[in-house]
C-alpha positions in Angstrom: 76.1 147.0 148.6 77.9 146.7 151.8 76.5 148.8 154.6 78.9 152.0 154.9 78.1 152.4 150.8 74.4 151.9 151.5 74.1 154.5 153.8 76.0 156.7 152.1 73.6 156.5 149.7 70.4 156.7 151.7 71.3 158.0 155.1 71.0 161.6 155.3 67.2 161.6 156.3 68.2 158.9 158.8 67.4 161.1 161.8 63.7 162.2 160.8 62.0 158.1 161.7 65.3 156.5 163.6 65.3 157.4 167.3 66.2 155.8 170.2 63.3 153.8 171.5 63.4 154.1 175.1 62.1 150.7 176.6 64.3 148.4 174.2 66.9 151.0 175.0 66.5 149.7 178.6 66.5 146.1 177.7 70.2 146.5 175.4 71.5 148.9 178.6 70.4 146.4 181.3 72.6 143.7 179.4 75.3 146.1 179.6 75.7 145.4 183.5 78.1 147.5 185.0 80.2 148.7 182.3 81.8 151.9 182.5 83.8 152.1 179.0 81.6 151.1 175.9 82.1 150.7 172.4 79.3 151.1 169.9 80.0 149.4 166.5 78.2 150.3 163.8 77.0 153.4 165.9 75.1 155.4 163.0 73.9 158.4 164.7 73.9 157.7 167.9 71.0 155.9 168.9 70.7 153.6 172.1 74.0 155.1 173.3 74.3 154.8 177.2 74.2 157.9 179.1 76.7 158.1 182.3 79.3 155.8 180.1 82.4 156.5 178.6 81.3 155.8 174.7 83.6 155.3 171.9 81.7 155.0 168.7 82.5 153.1 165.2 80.5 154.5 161.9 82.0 153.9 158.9 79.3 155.8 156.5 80.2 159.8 156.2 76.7 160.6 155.9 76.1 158.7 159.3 78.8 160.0 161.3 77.8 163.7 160.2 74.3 163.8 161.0 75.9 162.5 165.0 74.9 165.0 167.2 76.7 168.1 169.0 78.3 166.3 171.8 77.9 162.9 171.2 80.6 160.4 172.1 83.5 160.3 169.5 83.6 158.5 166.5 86.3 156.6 164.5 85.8 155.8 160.8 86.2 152.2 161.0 84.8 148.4 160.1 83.6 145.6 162.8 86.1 143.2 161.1 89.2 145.5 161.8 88.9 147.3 164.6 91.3 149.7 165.7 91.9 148.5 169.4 93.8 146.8 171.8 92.6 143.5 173.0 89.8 144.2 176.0 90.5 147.6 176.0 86.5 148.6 176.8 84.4 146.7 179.4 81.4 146.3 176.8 81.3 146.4 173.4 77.6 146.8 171.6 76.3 147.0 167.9 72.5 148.0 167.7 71.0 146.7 163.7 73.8 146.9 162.3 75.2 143.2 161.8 73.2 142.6 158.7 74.9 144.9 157.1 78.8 143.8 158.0 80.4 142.0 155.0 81.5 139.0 157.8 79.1 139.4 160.9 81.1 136.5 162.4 84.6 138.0 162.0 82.9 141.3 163.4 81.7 139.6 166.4 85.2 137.9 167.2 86.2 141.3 167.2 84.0 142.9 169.5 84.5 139.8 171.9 88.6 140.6 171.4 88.4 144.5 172.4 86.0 144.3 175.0 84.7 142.0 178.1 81.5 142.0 177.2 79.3 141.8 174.2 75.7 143.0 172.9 74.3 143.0 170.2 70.7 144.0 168.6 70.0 141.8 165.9 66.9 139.5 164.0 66.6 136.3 163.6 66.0 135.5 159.9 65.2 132.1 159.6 61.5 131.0 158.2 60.3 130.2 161.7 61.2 133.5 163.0 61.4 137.0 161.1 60.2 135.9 157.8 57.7 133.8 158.8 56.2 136.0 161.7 56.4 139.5 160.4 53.2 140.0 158.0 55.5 142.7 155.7 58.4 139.9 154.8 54.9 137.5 154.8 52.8 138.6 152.4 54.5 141.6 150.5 58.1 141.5 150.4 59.1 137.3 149.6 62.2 139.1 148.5 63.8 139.2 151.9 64.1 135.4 152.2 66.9 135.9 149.4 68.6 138.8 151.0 69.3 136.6 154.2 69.6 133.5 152.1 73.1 131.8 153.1 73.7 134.6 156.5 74.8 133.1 159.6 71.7 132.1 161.9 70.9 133.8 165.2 72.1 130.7 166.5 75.2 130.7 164.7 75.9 134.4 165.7 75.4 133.3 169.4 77.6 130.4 168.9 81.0 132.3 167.4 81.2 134.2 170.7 79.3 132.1 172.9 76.1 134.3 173.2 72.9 133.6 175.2 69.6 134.9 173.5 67.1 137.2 174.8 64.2 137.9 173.1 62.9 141.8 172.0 59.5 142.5 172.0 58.8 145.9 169.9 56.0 147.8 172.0 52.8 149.2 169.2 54.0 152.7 169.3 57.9 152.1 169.3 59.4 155.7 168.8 62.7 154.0 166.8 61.0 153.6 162.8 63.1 150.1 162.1 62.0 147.6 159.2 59.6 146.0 161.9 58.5 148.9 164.5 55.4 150.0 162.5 53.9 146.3 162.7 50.4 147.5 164.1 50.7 150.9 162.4 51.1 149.9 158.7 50.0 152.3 156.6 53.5 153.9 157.8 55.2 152.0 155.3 53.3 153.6 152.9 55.1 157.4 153.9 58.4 157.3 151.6 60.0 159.3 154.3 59.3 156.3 156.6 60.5 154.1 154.4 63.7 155.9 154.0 64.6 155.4 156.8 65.0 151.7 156.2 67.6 149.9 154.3 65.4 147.0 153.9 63.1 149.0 151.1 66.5 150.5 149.1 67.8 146.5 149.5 65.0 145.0 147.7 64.9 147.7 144.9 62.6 150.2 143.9 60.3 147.6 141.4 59.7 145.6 144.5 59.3 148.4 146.6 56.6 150.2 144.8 55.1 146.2 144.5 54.6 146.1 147.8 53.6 149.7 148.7 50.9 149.2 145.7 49.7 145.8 147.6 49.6 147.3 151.2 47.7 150.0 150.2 44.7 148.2 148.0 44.7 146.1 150.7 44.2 148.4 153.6 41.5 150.3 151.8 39.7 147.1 150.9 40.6 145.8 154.8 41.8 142.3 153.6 45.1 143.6 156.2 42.7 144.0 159.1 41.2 140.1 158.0 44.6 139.0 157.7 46.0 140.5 161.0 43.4 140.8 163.4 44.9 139.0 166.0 47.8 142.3 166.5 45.4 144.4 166.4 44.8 144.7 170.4 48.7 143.7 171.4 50.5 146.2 173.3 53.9 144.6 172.1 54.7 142.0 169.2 57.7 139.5 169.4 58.8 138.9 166.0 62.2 137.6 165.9 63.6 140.6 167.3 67.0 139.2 169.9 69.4 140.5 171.8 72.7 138.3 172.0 74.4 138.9 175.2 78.0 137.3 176.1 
């Protein structure tokens, strides 16, 4: 399901887990520089939106773009691939977890890099010696998600199609913004449906693996074989787990 159909379909509690998280908020404005016109692709709600800048948003989901709030920047029903500007007609362009869901992340990125000056973009990197392999969720209760990415460009790749340097993320214990990985020392979050709502991961692997994994989590943080298997986050402030900004 690509992802303006997807969160058609599950976005209209969107708003109730997904909120701007202020200190990777800083990190993704910091790489804006000095940037006075920015376009957000893939803007969703509205999250991690600059302050003080002249935004121009891109949402193609209905659901997303009505749950936007009073005020907010304007938005245009379009796709990253086809993007309804002249070339470098902003001085940044920025898409915030969003480019796993674009039908051609690389054709998206050539996009942003032809309509604006600069590029940045929140993303993961999926390979089995990063997300997969460091996040205990994608770990030990949803092997699934090595065949959702299976055959997507690499981080690397990404960074290479608009000549991108990486910077890692680090998501602080208490992030505010309820993403796939934010609740990485709080797990039994992923056991709150609401929570896990808010998350296309969960609606991507289906409801039988879903309810798998929510099944396995829970046994296993009543038992405390989690706490035995995790120990080592358990006094971390912030966790890096594959988390990147790519910058250009």
């Amino acid at each position: 399901m690509a992802g303006a159909q997807l969160y058609d379909t599950i976005g209209a509690t969107y708003t109730v887990t997904r909120r701007t998280e202020p200190r990777i908020a800083a990190q993704v404005w910091a790489a804006l520089g000095d940037a006075r016109t920015v376009l957000n692709v893939g803007a969703g709600t509205g999250s991690y939106e600059p302050p003080g800048r002249d935004v121009t948003a891109v949402e193609p989901s209905a659901v997303m773009r009505a749950q936007r709030p009073v005020g907010a920047p304007p938005c245009v029903d379009a796709s990253a691939e086809s993007l309804p500007f002249e070339d470098q007609s902003f001085d940044a362009a920025m898409a915030i977890a969003t480019i796993h869901h674009w039908p051609d992340p690389v054709a998206g990125l050539r996009e942003m890099r032809r309509v604006a000056r600069r590029v940045v973009v929140f993303t993961h990197d999926t390979t089995t010696a990063g997300w997969l392999a460091k996040f205990w969720l994608t770990r030990d209760y949803l092997p699934e998600f090595a065949e959702l990415v299976a055959g997507r460009p690499t981080v690397g790749e990404l960074a290479g199609a608009i000549g991108a340097r990486i910077e890692p993320v680090l998501i602080p214990w208490d992030c505010a913004d309820g993403f796939f990985e934010a609740y990485w020392r709080r797990p039994e979050a992923y056991l709150d449906e609401n929570v896990r709502r808010g998350i296309s991961g969960w609606a991507r692997v289906g409801p039988q693996a879903e309810q798998r994994a929510v099944r396995s989590l829970r046994a296993d943080l009543v038992s405390g074989r989690w706490t035995e298997r995790n120990n080592d986050l358990v006094n971390l402030d912030a966790a890096e787990l594959g988390l990147r900004l790519l910058i250009a």
